[in-house]
Each structure stands twice: as C-alpha cells, then as structure tokens.
C-alpha positions as CSV (number, residue, x, y, z in Angstrom):
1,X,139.9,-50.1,110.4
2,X,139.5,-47.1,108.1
3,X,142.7,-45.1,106.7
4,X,141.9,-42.0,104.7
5,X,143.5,-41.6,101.4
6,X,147.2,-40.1,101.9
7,X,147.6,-36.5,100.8
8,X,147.7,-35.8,97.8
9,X,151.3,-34.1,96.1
10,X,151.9,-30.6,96.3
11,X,154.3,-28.2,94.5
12,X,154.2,-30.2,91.4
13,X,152.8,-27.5,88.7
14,X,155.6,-27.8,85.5
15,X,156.5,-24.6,84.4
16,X,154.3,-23.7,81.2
17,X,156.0,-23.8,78.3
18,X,154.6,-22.1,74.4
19,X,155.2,-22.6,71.1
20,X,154.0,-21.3,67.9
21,X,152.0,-23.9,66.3
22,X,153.7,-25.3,63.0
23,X,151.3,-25.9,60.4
24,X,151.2,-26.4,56.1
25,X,148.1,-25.0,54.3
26,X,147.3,-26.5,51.1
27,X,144.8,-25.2,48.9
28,X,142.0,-26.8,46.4
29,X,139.9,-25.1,44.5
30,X,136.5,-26.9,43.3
31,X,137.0,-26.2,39.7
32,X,139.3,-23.9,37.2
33,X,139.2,-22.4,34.2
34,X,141.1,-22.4,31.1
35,X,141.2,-19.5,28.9
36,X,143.4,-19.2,25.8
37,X,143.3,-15.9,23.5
38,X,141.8,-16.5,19.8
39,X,143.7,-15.8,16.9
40,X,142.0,-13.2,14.6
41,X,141.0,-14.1,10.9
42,X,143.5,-12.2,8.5
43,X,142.0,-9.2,6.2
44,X,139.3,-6.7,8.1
45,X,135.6,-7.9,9.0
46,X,132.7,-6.5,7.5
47,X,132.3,-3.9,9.7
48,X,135.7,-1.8,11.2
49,X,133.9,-2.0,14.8
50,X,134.2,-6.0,15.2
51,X,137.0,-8.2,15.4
52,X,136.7,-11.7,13.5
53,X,137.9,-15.0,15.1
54,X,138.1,-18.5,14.1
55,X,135.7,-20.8,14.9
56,X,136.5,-22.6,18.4
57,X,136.5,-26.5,19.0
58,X,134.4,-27.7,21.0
59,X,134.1,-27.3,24.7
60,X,135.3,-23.9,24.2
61,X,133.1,-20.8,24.4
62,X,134.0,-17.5,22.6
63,X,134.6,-15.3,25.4
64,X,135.1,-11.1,26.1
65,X,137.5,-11.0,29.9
66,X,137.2,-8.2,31.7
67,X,139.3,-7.3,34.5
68,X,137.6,-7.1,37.7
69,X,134.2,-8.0,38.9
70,X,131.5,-7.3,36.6
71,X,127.8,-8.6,37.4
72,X,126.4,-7.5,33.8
73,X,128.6,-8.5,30.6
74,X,128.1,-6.3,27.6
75,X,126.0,-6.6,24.5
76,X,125.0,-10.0,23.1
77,X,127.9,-11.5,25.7
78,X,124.9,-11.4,28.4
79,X,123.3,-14.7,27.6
80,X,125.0,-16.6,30.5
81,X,125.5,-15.1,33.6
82,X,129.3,-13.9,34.5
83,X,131.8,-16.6,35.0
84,X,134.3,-15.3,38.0
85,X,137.5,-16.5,37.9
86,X,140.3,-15.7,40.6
87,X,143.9,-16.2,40.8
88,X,145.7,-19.0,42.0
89,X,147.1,-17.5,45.1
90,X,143.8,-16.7,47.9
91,X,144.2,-15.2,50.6
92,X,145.5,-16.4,53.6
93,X,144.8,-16.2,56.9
94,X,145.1,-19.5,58.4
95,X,146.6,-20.2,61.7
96,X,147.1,-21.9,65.1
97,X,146.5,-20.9,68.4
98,X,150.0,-21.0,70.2
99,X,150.6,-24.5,71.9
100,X,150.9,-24.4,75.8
101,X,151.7,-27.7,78.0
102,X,152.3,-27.6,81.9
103,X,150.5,-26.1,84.6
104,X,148.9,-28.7,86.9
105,X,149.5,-32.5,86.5
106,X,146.6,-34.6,85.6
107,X,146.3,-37.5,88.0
108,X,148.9,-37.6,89.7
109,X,149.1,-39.0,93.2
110,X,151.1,-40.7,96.4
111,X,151.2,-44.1,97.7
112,X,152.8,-46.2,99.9
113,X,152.4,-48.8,102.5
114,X,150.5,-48.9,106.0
115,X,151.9,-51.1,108.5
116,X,149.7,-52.5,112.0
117,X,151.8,-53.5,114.5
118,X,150.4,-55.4,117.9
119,X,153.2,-53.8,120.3
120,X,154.2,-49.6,120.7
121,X,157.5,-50.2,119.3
122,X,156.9,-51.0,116.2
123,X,158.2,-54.1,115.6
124,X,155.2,-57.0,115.6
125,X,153.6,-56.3,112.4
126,X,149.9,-57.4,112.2
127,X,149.0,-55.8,109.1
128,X,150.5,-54.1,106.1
129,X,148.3,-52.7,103.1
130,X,148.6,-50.4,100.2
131,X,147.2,-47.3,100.2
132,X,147.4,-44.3,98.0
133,X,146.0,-40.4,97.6
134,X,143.3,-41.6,95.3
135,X,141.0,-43.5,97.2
136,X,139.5,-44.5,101.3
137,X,139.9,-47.7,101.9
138,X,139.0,-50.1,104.9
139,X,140.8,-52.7,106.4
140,X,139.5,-55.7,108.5
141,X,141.7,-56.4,111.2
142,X,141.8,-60.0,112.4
143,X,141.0,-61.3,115.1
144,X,138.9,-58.9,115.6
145,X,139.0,-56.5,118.7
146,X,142.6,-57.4,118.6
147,X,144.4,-54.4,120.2
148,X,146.9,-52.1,117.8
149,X,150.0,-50.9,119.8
150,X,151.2,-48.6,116.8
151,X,151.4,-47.8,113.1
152,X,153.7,-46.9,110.7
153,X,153.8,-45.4,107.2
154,X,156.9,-46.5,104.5
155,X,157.6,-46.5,100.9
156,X,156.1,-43.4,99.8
157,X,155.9,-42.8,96.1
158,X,155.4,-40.2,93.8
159,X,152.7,-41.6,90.9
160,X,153.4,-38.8,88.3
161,X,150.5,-37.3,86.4
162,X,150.5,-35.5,82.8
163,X,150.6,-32.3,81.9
164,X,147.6,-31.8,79.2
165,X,148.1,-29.8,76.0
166,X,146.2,-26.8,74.8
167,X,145.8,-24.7,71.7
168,X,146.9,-25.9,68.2
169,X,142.9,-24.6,67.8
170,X,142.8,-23.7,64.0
171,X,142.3,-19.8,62.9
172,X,141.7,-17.5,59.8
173,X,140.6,-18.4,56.5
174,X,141.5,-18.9,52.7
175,X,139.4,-16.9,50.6
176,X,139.3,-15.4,47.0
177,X,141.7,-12.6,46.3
178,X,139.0,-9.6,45.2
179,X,142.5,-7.7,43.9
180,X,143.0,-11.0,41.2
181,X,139.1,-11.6,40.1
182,X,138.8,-11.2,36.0
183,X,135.3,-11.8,34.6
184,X,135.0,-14.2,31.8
185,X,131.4,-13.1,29.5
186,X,130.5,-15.7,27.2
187,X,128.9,-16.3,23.8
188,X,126.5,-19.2,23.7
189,X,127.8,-22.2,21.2
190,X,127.2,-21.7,17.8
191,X,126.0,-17.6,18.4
192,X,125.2,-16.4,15.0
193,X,125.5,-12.6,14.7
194,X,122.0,-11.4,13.6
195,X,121.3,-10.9,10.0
C-alpha cells in the first residue's frame, strides 16, 4: 500500500528579527618608523645657510620631514626615494551587514502514525507505520489481498526546523589617513657634504 508523505506545516514563518552586528577592529601595520629630532652642534657652521648636527649611531639616517606627501625630496636628500609615514589612527570604515534570523524554517516537518484496520470501525488494527512530511513510503500489507475496512491517522507531531542566519557580511576598509602622511627624505650613511 502506498501513503503519500503527510503535509507538510504551514504558518510557521518566525517573525524576523535585526540586529546591528557587534564587531572590534584591530589594526597592524607592516612596519613603523621611528624618528627622533637631532641635537645641533653648539657655535654656527661654516656657512649661516646650514645647520650642523651630530653624528647619528647607527641604524639611523639623517633625515629632513616634511609635512605632507612629497614624491621629490629636496637637494642632496634625493638619494633614496621618499619614505611615507602615516599616523597611528587610519581610517575606518569597517563594518557589518545587520544580522537578520527568522523567516521560513529550515527542515521542518510532520509526522505521526498510520493505522490499518481489517473492520470499518476502527478497532482491528492490521497495520501501524510511521510516516512523516518528508518522504513516500510503501507498505506491504500481509497476507496479501487481505481486505482493509478503514484507516486512521494519530500522534501527529510538529518536527521543528531552524531559522538560518544572515548578514554579519564584513564592509568598509582601514586605510592611510592622507590628512596625517609626513614625508621622511633621507641622507645616505656616511653623506659627506662635497668639498
């Protein structure tokens, strides 16, 4: 005997329910810079235009800032390309796309029990089965040709399904703050001034 799946449930949609997203940023830049501001040899240099420092330990590099981007340092600073160097602070875009559960279950379903009987009045049970909403199924009635007088349904359950999640996608970006760049121009080590 074949028994098509029960119906499935209906009216079950959970009302839908957003949320901001709640998030941390961090941030981590690939590498930093340290600059420090020389202290200038006492008495004048030799010529009123320059300004005399100290010599520098090493790994430091005698260095003109300059606030802003620059893509060309001045005079004999133009040896090494211009070393950009931005503030701590970027800025910030990122984001979430607003949570939202509910709406239609996700497999979700009904099942419950079919019952054979061999007389009208329901009360000589031949068979009794579990079905359900998710599936046909076939049942072999023995003896067969044996006649059915009636059938009955009971027990019907509620299998309850979930509600999937969406959004939480990630948005924006952290990027240099153009308003914060200074531009570091470097001697090479050991620069004599010419002679």
């Amino acid at each position: 005997m074949g028994a098509s799946p029960l119906p499935g449930p209906t009216s079950e949609s959970c009302p839908s329910l957003t949320k901001p997203a709640s998030f941390t940023t961090t941030t981590d830049w690939k590498w930093i810079g340290l600059a420090c501001e020389a202290k200038e040899r006492e008495g004048t240099c030799e010529t009123s235009t320059h300004r005399c420092m100290y010599d520098l330990p090493s790994p430091f590099l005698q260095c003109v800032a300059l606030r802003g981007k620059h893509e060309k340092c001045p005079g004999n600073y133009d040896r090494y390309n211009p070393i950009h160097l931005y503030g701590e602070l970027p800025v910030d875009t990122r984001g979430c796309t607003a949570c939202t559960c509910g709406g239609e279950p996700v497999g979700s379903g009904c099942k419950g029990k079919l019952h054979l009987y061999g007389d009208a009045a329901c009360t000589v049970e031949a068979h009794k089965n579990a079905i359900s909403s998710f599936v046909d199924q076939c049942v072999n009635v023995s003896p067969p040709g044996g006649a059915l007088g009636s059938k009955a349904i009971s027990d019907l359950s509620y299998v309850p399904g979930l509600s999937l999640a969406t959004g939480g996608e990630p948005t924006g970006a952290a990027s240099e703050d153009p308003a914060e760049v200074v531009t570091f121009c470097c001697l090479a080590p050991f620069d004599l001034p010419p002679a």
